[in-house]
Backbone bond lengths (Angstrom), bond angles and torsions (degrees), N, CA, C in turn:
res aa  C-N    CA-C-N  psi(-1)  N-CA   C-N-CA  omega(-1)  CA-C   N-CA-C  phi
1 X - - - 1.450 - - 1.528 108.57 -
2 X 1.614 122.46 121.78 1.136 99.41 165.02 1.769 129.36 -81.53
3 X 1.795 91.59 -176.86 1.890 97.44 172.34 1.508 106.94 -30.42
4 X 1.302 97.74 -64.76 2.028 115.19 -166.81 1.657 93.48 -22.34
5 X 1.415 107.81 -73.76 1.355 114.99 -163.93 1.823 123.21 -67.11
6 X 1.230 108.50 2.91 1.404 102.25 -175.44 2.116 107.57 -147.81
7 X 1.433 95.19 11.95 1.831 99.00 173.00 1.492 101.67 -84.01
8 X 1.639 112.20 -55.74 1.562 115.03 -147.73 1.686 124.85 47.20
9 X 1.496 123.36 40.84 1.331 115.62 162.81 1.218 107.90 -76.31
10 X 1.441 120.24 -19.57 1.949 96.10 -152.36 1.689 81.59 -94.04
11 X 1.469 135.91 -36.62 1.229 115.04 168.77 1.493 136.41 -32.89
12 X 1.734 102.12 -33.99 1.072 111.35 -177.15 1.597 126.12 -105.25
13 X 1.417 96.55 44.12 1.518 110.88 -147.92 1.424 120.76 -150.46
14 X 1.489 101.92 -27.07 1.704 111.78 174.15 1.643 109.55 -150.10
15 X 1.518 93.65 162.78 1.678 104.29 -167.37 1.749 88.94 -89.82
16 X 1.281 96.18 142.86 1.517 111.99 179.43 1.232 122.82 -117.24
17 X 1.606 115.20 82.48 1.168 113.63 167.35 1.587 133.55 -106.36
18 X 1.675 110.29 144.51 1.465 108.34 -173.17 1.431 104.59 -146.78
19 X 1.777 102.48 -169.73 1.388 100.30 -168.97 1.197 112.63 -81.08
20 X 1.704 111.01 154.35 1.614 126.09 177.87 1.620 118.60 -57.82
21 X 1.266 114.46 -1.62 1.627 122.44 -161.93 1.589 83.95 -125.14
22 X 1.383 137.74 24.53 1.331 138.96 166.35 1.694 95.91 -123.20
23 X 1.364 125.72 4.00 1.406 130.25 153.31 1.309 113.84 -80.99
24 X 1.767 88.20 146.35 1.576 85.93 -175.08 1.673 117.00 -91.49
25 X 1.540 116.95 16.44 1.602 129.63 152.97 1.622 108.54 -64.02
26 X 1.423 119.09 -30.57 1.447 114.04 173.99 1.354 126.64 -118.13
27 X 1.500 94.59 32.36 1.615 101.72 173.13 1.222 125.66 109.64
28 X 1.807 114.20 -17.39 1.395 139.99 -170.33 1.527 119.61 -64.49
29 X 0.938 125.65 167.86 1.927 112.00 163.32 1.569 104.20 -108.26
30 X 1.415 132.06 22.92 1.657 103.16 150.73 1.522 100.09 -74.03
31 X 1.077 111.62 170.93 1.520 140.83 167.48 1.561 109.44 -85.10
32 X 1.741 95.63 116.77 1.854 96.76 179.92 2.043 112.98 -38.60
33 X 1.406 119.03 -37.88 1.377 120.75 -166.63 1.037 125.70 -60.74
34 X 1.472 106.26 -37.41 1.855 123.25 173.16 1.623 116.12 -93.43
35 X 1.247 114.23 7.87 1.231 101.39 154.33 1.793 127.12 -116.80
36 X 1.135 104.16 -178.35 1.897 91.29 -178.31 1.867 85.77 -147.60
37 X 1.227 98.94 161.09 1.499 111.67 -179.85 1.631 108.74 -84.91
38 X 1.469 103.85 148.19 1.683 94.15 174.37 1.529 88.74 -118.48
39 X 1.464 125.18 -24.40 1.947 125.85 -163.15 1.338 69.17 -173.28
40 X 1.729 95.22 170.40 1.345 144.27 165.56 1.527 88.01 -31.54
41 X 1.632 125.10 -79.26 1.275 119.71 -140.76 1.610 115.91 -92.47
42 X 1.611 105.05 -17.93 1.551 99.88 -173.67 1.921 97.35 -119.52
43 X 1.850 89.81 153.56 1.737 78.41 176.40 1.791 79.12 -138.53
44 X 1.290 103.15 174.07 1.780 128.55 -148.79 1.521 101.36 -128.09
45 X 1.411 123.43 114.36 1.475 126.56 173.73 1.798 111.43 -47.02
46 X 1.542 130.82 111.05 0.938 122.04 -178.49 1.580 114.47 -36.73
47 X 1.414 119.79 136.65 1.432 133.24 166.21 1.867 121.04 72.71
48 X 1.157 95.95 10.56 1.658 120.63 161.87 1.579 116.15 -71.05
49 X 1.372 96.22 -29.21 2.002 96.29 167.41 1.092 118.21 -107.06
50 X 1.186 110.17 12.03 1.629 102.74 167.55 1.701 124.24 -94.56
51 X 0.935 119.04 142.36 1.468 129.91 -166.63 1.780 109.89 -93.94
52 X 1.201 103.77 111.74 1.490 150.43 -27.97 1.747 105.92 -34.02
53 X 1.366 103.38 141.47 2.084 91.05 166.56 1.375 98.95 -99.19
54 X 1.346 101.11 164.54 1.024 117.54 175.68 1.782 108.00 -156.33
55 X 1.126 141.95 130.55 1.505 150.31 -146.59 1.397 79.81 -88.89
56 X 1.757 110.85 143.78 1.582 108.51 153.90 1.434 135.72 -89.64
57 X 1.379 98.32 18.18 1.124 91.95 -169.60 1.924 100.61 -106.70
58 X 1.282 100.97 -2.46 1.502 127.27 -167.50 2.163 88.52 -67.71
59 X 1.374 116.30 124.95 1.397 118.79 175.60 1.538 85.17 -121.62
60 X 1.770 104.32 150.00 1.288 107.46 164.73 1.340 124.42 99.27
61 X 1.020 128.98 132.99 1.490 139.78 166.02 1.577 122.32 -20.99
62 X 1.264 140.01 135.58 1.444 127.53 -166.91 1.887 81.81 -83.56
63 X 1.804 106.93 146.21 1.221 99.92 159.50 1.468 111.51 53.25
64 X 1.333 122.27 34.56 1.440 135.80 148.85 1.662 112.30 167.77
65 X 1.636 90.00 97.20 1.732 97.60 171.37 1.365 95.07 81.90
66 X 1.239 127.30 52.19 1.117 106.62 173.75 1.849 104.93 -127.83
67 X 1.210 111.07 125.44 1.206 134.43 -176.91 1.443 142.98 -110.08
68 X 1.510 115.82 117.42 1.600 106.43 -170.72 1.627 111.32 -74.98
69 X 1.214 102.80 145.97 1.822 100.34 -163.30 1.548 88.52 -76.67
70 X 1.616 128.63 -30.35 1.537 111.68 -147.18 1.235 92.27 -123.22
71 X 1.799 123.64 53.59 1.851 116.40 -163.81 1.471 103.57 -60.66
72 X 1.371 124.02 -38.93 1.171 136.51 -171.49 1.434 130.40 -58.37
73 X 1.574 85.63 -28.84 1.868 103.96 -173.42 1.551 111.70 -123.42
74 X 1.147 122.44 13.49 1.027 146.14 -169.39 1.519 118.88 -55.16
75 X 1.241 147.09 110.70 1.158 128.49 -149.80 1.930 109.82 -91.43
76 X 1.508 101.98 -178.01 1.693 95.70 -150.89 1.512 127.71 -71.07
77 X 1.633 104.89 -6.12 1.010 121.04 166.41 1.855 122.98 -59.46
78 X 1.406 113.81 -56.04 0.764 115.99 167.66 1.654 121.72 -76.23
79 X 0.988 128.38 -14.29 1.567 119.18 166.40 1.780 99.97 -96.64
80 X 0.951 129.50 5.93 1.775 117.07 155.18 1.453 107.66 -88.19
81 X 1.164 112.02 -13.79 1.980 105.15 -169.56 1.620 100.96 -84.61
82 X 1.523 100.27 146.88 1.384 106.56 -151.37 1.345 117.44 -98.24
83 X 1.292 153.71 80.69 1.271 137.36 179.30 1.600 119.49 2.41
84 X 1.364 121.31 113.32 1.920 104.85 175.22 1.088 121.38 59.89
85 X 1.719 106.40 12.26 1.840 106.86 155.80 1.868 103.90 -76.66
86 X 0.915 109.78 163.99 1.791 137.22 155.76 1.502 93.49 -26.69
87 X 1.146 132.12 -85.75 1.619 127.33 169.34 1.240 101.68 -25.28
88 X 1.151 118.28 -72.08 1.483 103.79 -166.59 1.544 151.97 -61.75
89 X 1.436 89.36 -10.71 1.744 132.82 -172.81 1.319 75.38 -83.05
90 X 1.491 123.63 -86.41 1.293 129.28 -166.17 1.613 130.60 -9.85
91 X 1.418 89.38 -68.57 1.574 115.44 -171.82 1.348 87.56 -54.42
92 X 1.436 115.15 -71.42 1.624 114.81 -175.75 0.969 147.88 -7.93
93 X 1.700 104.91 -49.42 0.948 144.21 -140.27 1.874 82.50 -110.28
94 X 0.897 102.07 -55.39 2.264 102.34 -172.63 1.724 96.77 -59.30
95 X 1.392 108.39 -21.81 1.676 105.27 -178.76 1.685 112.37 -91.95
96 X 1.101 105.98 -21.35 1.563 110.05 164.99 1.770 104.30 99.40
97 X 1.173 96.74 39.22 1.296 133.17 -172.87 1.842 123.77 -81.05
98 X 0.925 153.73 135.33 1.503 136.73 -172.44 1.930 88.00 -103.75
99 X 1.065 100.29 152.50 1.631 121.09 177.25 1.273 113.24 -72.37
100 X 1.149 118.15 121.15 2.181 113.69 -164.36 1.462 89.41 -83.20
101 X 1.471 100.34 143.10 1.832 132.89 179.02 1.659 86.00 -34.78
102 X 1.289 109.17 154.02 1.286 117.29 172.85 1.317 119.80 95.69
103 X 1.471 114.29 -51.53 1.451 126.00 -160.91 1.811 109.80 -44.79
104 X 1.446 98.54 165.27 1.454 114.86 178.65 1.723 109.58 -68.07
């Protein structure tokens, strides 16, 4: 398994917003519960705007065992973010995190 799948900083680290047709009211695979509407076209991973955010769908310890409940259905934001990109160092890094080999 890699880091990606078992840190959860960047979950716990940025607001996640995407399109309304990546809900699963319009056919999408998030789950209507974890998301919330921001407009007509974009909706927001529950608890990503809250200060600190943290995704709800995020189970588990940051940086130990920590697991996205919906990896599968996950909307496109989070499956474009890059393992050991600059984002990812980042987030890491606010969790007290070391930067995985490779990174930007």
């Amino acid at each position: 398994m890699s880091a990606c799948t078992t840190c959860g900083a960047c979950c716990a680290c940025f607001r996640v917003d995407f399109s309304a047709h990546e809900g699963e009211d319009m056919g999408g695979p998030v789950p209507a519960g974890l998301a919330v509407e921001v407009n007509q076209s974009t909706l927001r991973m529950r608890g990503t705007d809250h200060s600190p955010p943290r995704c709800a769908a995020l189970t588990g310890q940051i940086g130990h065992k920590a697991l996205c409940g919906i990896y599968e259905w996950r909307p496109s934001p989070c499956r474009e973010f890059e393992e050991g990109s600059e984002a990812c160092a980042r987030a890491r890094q606010r969790h007290g995190l070391p930067a995985l080999d490779g990174a930007i």
